[in-house]
C-alpha positions as CSV (number, residue, x, y, z in Angstrom):
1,X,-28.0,-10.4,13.2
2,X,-25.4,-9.2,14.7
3,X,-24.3,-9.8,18.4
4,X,-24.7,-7.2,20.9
5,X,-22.0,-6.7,22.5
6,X,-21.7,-6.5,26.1
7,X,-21.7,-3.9,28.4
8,X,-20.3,-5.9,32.0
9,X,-17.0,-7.6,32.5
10,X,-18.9,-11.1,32.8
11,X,-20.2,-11.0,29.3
12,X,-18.3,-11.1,26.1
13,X,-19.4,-9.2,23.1
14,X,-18.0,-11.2,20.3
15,X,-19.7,-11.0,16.6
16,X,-19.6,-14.4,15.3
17,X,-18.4,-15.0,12.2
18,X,-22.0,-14.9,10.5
19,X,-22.1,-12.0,12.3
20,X,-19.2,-10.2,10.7
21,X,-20.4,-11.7,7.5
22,X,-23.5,-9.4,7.3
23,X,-21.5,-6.5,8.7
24,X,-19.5,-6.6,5.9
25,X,-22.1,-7.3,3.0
26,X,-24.3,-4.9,4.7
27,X,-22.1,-2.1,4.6
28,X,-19.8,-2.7,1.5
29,X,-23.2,-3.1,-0.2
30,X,-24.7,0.3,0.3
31,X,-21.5,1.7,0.1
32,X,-20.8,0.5,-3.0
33,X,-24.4,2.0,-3.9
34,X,-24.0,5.2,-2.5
35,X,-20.2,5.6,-4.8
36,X,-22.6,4.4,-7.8
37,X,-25.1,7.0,-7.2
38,X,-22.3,9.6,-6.9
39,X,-20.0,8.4,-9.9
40,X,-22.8,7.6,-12.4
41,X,-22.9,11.5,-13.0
42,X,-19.4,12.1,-13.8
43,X,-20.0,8.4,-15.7
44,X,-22.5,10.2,-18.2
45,X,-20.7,13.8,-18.7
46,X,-20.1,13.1,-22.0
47,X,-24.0,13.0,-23.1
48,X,-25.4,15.1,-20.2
49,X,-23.3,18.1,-19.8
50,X,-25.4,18.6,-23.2
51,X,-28.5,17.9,-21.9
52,X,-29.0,20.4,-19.3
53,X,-27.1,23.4,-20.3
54,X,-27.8,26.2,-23.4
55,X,-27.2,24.3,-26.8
56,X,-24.7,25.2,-29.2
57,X,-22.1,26.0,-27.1
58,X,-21.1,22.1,-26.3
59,X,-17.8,23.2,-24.9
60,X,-19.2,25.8,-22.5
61,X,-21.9,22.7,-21.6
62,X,-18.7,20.8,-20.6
63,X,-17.3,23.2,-18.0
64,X,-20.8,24.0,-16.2
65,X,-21.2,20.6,-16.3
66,X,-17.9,19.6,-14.8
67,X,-18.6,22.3,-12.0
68,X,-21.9,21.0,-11.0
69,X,-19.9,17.3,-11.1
70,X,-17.3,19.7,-8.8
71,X,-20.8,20.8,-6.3
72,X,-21.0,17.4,-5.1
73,X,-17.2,17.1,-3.8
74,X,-17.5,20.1,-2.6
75,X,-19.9,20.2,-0.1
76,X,-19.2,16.9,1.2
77,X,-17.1,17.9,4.2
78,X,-20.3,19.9,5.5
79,X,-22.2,16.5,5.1
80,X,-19.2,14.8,7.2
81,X,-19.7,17.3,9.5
82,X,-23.2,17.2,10.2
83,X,-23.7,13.0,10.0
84,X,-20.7,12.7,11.8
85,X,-21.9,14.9,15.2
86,X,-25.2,12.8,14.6
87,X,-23.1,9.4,14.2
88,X,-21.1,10.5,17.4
89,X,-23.9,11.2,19.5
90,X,-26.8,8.7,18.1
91,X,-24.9,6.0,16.4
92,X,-22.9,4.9,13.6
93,X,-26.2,2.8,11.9
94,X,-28.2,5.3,12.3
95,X,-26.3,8.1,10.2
96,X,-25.0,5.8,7.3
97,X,-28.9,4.8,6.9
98,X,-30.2,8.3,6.6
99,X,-27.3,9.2,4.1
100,X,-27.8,6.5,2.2
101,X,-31.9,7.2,2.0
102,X,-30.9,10.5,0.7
103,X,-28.1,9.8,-1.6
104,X,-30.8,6.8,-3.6
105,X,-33.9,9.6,-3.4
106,X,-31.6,12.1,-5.0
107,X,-30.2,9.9,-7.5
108,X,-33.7,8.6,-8.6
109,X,-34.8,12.2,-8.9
110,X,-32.0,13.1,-11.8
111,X,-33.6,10.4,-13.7
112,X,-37.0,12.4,-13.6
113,X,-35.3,15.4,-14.4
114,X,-36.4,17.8,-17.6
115,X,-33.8,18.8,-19.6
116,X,-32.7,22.3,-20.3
117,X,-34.7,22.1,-23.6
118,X,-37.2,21.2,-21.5
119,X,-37.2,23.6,-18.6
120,X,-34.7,25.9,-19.4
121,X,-32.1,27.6,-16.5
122,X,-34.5,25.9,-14.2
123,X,-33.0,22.6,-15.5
124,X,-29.5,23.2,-14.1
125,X,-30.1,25.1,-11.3
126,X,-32.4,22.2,-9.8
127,X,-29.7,19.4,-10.9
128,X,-27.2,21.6,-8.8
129,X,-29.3,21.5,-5.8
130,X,-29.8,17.4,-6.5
131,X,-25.5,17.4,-6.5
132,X,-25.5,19.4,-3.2
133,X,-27.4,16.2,-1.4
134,X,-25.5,13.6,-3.2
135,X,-22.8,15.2,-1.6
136,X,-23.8,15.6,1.9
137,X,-25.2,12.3,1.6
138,X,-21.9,10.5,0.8
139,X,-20.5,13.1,3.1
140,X,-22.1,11.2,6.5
141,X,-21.8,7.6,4.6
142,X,-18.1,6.7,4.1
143,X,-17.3,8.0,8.0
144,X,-19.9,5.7,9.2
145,X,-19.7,2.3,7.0
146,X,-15.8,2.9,7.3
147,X,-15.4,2.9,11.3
148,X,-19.0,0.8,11.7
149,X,-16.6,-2.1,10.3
150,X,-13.4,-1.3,12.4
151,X,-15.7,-1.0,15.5
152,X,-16.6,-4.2,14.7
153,X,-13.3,-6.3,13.5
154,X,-10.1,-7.2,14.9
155,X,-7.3,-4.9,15.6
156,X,-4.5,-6.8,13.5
157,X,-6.7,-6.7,10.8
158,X,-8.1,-3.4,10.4
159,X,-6.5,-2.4,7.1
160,X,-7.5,-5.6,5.6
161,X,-11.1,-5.7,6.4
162,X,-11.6,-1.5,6.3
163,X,-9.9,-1.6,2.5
164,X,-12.8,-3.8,1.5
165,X,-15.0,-0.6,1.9
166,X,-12.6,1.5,0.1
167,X,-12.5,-0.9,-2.7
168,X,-16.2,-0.4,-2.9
169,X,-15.6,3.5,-4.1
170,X,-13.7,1.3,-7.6
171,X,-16.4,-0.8,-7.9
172,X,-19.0,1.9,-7.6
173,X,-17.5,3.6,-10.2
174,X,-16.9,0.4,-12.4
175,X,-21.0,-0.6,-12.0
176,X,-22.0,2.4,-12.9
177,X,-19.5,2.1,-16.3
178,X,-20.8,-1.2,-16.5
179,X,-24.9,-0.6,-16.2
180,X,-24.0,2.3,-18.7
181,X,-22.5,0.1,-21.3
182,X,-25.2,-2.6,-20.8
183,X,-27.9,0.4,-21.4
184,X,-26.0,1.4,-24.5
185,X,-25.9,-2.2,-26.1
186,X,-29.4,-2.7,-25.5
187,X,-30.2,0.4,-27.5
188,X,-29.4,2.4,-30.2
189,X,-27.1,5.5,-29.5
190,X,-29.9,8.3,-30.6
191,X,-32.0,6.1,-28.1
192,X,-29.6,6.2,-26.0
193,X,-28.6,9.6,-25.9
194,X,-32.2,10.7,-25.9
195,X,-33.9,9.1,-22.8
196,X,-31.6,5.8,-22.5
197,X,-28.9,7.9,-19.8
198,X,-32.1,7.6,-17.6
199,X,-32.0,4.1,-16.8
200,X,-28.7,4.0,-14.9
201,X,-30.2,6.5,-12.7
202,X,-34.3,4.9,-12.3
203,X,-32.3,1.4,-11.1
204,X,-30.5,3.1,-8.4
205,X,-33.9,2.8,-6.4
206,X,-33.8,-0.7,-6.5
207,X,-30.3,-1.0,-5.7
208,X,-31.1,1.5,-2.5
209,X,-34.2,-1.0,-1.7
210,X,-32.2,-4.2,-1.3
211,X,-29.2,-2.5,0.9
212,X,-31.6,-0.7,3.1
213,X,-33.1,-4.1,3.8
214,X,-29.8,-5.6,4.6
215,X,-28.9,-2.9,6.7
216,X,-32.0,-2.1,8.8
217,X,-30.6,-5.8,10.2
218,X,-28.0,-4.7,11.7
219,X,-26.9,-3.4,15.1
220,X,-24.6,-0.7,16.4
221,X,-21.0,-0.7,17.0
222,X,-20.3,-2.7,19.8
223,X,-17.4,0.1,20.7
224,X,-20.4,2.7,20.4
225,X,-23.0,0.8,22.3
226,X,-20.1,0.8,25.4
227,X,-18.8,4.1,25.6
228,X,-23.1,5.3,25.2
229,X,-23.7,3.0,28.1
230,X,-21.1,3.7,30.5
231,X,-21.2,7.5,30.0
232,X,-17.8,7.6,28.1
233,X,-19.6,9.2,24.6
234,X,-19.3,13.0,23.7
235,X,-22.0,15.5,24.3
236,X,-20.7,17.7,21.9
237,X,-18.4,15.9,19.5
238,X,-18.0,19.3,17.5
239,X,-16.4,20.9,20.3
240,X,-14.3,18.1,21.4
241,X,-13.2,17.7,17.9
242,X,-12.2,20.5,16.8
243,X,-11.3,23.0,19.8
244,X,-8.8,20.6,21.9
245,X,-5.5,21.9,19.9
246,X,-4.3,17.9,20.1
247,X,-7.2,16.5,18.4
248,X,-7.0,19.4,15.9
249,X,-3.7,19.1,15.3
250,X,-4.3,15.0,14.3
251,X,-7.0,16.8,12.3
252,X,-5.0,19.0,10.5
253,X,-2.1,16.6,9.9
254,X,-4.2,13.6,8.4
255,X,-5.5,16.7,6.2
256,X,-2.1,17.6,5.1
257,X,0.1,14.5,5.0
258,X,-2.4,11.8,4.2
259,X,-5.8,12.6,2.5
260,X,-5.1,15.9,0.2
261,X,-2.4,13.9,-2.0
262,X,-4.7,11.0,-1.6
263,X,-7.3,12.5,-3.2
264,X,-5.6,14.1,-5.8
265,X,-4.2,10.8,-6.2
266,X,-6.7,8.6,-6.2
267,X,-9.7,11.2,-8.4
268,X,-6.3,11.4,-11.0
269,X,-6.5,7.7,-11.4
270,X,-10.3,7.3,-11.6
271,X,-11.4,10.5,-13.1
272,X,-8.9,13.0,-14.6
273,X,-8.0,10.1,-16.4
274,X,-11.5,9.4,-18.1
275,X,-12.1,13.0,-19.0
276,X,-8.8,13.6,-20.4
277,X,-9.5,10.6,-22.6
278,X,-12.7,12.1,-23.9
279,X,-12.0,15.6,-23.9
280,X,-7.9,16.0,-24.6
281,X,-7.2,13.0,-26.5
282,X,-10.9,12.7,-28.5
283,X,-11.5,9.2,-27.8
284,X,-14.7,8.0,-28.5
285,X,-16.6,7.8,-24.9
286,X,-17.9,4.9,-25.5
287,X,-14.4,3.6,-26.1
288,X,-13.2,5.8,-23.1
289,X,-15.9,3.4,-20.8
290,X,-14.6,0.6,-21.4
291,X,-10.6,1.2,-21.4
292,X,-11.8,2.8,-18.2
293,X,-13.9,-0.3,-17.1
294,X,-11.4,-2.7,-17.8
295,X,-8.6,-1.1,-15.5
296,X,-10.7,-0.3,-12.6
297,X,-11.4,-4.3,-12.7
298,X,-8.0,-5.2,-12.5
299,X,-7.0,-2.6,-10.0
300,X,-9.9,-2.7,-7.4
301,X,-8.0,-5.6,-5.8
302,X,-4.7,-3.7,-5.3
303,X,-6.5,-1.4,-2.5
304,X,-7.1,-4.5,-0.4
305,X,-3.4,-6.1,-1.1
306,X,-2.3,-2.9,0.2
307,X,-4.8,-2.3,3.1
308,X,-3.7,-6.1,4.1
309,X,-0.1,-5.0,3.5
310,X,-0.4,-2.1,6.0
311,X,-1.5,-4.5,8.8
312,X,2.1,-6.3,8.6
313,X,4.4,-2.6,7.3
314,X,2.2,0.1,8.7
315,X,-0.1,2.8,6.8
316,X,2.1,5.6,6.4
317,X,5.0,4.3,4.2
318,X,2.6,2.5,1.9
319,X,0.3,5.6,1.3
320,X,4.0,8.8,0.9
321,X,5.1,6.0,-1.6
322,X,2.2,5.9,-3.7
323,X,2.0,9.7,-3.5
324,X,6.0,10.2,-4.5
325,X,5.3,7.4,-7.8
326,X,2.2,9.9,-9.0
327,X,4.6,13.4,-8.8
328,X,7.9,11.0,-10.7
329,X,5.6,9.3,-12.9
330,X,2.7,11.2,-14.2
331,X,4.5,13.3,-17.5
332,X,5.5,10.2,-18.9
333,X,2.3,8.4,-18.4
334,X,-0.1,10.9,-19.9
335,X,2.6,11.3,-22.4
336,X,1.8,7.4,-23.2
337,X,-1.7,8.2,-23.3
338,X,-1.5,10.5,-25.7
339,X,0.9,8.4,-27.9
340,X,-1.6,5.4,-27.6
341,X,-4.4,7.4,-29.3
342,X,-2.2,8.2,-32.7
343,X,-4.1,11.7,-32.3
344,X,-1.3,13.8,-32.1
345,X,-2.7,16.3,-29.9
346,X,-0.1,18.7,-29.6
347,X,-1.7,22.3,-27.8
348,X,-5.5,23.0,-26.3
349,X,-6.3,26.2,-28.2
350,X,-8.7,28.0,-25.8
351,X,-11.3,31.1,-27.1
352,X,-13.8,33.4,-25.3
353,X,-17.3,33.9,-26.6
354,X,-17.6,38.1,-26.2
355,X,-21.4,37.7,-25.3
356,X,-21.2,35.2,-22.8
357,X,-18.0,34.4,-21.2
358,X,-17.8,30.4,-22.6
359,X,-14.7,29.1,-22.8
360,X,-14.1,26.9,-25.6
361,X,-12.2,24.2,-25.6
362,X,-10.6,22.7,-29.0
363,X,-7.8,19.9,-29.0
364,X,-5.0,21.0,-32.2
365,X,-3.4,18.4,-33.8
366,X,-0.5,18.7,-36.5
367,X,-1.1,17.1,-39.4
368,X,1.6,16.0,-42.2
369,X,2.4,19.2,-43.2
370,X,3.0,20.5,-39.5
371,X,-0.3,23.0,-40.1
372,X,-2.6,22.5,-36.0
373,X,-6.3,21.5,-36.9
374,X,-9.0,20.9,-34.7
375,X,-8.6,17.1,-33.4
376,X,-10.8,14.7,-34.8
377,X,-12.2,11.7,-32.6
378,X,-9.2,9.2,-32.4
379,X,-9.7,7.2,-35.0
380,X,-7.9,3.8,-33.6
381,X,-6.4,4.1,-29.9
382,X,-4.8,1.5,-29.2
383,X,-6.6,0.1,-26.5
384,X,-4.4,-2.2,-25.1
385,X,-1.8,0.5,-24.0
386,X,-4.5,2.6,-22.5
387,X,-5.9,0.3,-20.1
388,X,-2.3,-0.5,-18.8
389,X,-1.4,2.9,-18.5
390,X,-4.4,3.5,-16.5
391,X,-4.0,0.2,-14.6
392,X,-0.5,2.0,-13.7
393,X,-2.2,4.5,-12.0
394,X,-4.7,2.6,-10.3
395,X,-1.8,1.1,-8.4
396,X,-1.1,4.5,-7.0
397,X,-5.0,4.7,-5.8
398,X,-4.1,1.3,-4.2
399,X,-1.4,2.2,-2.6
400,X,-2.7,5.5,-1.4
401,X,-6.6,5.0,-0.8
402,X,-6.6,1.2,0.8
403,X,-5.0,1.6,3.9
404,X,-6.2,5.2,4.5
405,X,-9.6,4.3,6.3
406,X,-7.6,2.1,8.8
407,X,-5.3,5.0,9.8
408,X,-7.8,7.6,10.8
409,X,-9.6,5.0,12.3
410,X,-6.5,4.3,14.3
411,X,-5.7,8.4,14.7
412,X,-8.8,9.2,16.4
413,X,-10.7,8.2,19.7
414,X,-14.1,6.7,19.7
415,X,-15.9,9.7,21.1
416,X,-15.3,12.1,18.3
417,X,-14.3,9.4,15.8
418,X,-16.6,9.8,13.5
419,X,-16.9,13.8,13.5
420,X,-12.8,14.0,13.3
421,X,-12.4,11.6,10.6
422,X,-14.7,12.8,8.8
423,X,-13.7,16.4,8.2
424,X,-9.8,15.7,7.0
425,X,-11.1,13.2,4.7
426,X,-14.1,14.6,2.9
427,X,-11.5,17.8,2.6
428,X,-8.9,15.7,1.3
429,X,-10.8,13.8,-0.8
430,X,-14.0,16.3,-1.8
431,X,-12.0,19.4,-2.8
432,X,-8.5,18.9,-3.4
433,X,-9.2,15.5,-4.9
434,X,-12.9,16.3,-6.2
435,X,-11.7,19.6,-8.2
436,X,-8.6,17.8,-9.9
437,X,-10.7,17.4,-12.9
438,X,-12.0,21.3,-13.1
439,X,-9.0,22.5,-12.4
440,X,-6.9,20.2,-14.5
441,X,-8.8,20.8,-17.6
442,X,-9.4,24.8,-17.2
443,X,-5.5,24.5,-16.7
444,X,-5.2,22.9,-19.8
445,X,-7.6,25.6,-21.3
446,X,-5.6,28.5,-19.5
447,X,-2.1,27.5,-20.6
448,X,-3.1,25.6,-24.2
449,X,-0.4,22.7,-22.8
450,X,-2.5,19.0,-22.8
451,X,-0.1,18.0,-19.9
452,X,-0.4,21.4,-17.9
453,X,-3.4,20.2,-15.7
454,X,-1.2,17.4,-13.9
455,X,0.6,19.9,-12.2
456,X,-2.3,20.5,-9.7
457,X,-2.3,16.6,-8.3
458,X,1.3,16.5,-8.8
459,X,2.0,19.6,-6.4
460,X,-0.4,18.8,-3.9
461,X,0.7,15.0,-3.8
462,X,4.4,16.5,-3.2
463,X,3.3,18.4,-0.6
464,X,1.4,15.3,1.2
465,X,4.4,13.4,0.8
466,X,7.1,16.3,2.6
467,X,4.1,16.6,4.8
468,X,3.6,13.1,5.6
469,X,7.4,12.3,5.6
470,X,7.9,14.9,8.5
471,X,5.4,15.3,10.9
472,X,3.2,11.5,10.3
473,X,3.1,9.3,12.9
474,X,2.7,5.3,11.7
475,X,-0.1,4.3,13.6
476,X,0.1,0.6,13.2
477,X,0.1,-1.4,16.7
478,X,-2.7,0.6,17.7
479,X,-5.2,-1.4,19.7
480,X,-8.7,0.8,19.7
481,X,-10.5,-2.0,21.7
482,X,-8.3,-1.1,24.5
483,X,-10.0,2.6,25.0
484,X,-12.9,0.9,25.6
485,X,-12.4,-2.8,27.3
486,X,-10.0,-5.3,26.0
487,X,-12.3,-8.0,26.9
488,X,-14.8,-6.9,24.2
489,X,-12.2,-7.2,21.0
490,X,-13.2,-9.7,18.3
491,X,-10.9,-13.1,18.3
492,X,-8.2,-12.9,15.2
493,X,-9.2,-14.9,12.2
């Protein structure tokens, strides 16, 4: 369990390094299970944007069910808000144990659901209400897991020990790829497609189980339990936050120059990236899983090189580089993709249904004679290229998303750390980054150009890094034990 840490300048409040241990499986863990629950419905658009919207219109089944996928990004600076006022007056433990209740209940429940030929508009309207709690559940989690491990760890080693919970967001996203394939081998794909899709989702109750047993072992944030219990904690972390112009203009900047291009950035890489695969270039989802799989494992461990790199160079050079590298790079890239599936795809044609509004959405191809025909499923992509390609871009999430949770950590006093970290990143991350692939592939739509919906990331990446370049201060150096008591800080390991 770990150590309490002390509260008088005779004691010293020092978590051992068994300790430390469980404050890093404990959190990583749920964290990890919390970006599963979240990522194993953008995982599964493929098969269940069909299931719970009208049939016959599978392209107008695509964009509802990308927006609902959108819902849950969206609302997730309202969960920050809320969990991080509760995890700024109460406690970091706490609020990261109530989101992460939440996030497994809600999770579990989307494997009950009935599908639209089932239940009808009832179907969709009750899985968009289920995406609303995922998202204020992961909302109050990454704030809290995030500064409950650099409340806890030493100060020249912040970025490498905080990247290790952004690392968990890959790997959330690569178990849920990976419980999806191992559902789909088990089965055949009618099986599959028919009730299989609900497994991924029943075994996130058991996965919830195990971390919230882990976790209820734990203990608060030494730096929380000191500034509660000499008075130094806000009474209204809200207010304090967000109405004192030079907290809000930290706020405001770490919006700005940090987490909108790193979201843009990092959602490019791990989701733009997969739908454009299965929707643009017609590769096979199946196929699509496991280029995607394979890249995500070979690029989760870049985010903690680079959040170990920011403890010797700094935060804020490593993070404007990565964001520069998407806007110079991304053309050619996609253009790779595209050359990589041997489809051809050379316009988006985009029509209206009169009755209802749909937009349809139909990849063109030229064939021999130059004539555009619908795009059939690529028939061999070459594999290889793709998963480098993507790898490429997971580089840029490294660079961008490991040493992010360090900085604001750094940025922000303990009082109202939770509350104004919170906001800028769930912002950052939630909408801009959230809504890259909506508005990427409704670009796509608008325009009929395959490569029109990297504009979107690429401008608001451009703008973090003129943003970032200007006004950013490097916060490396900074010593957050010392608002509280020197005495307290962990040894260096």
């Amino acid at each position: 369990m770990v150590e309490q840490p002390a509260t008088s300048k005779g004691e010293v409040g020092k978590p051992q390094h068994s300790g430390l241990l469980l404050v890093m499986v404990a959190s990583s863990l749920g964290t990890m299970i919390e970006w599963y629950d979240f990522f194993i419905f953008g995982s599964l658009t493929a098969v269940l944007s069909l299931k719970f919207y009208p049939p016959g219109n599978s392209k107008f089944a695509l964009i509802a069910y990308l927006a609902t996928f959108a819902v849950g990004f969206v609302v997730r600076p309202f969960g920050g808000l809320f969990f991080g006022r509760i995890g700024d007056l109460t406690g970091r433990k706490f609020a990261f144990l109530v989101t992460l209740t939440i996030m497994g209940g809600a999770t579990f429940s989307i494997g009950l659901m009935p599908t639209f030929a089932m239940a009808g508009w009832f179907s969709p309207i009750i899985l968009i209400l289920i995406r609303v709690l995922q998202g204020l559940a992961l909302g109050g989690e990454y704030g809290g897991a995030a500064i409950y491990v650099a409340e806890h760890v030493p100060d020249r080693q912040r970025g490498f020990y905080t990247s290790i919970i952004q690392a968990t967001a890959i790997l959330g996203l690569l178990v849920s790829l990976l419980v999806i394939l191992a559902t789909q081998f088990a089965m055949p794909r009618e099986t599959f497609n028919e009730w299989g899709w609900r497994i991924p989702f029943l075994v996130s109750l058991l996965l919830v189980g195990i971390s919230l047993y882990i976790r209820l072992k734990l203990r608060e944030s030494p730096i929380f339990v000191h500034i509660k219990t000499t008075g130094k904690a806000s009474l209204h972390p809200l207010k304090d936050a967000f109405t004192q112009w030079p907290n809000l203009k930290q706020v405001l900047l770490c919006l700005f120059g940090v987490t909108a291009g790193q979201g843009v950035v990092a959602y490019t890489g791990e989701f733009y990236s997969l739908f454009y695969m299965q929707t643009i270039l017609k590769v096979n989802p199946h196929t699509a899983s496991i280029v995607m799989a394979v890249a995500l494992a070979f690029g989760m461990p870049l985010l903690i090189f680079f959040g170990a790199l920011s403890d010797k160079i700094g935060c804020k050079k490593i993070m404007l580089s990565g964001c520069l590298l998407a806007v110079l790079t991304y053309i050619p890239i996609y253009h790779g993709m595209e050359r990589a599936t041997g489809n051809n795809v050379v316009t988006v044609k985009s029509t209206r249904n009169p009755v209802t509004g749909a937009i349809n959405l139909t990849p063109m191809t030229s064939n021999a004679t130059g004539v555009l025909a619908a795009a059939p499923e690529a028939p061999h992509p070459d594999r290889g290229k793709l998963i480098l390609l993507i790898f490429i871009q997971m580089i840029y999430v490294g660079m961008v998303y490991g040493p992010v949770a360090a900085y604001l950590v750094e940025t922000f006093p303990a009082k109202v750390r939770y509350t104004s970290l919170s906001l800028p990143y769930h912002i950052g991350n939630g909408i801009f980054g959230g809504l890259v692939p909506l508005i990427g592939l409704s670009i796509c739509a608008e325009t009929g150009k395959i490569y029109a919906g990297l504009y979107y990331p690429m401008a608001v990446a451009g703008l973090t890094f003129i943003v970032g370049s200007i006004a950013l201060r490097e916060t490396r150096g900074t010593r957050i034990w010392d608002e509280v008591d020197a005495h307290l800080a962990p040894q260096e390991s």
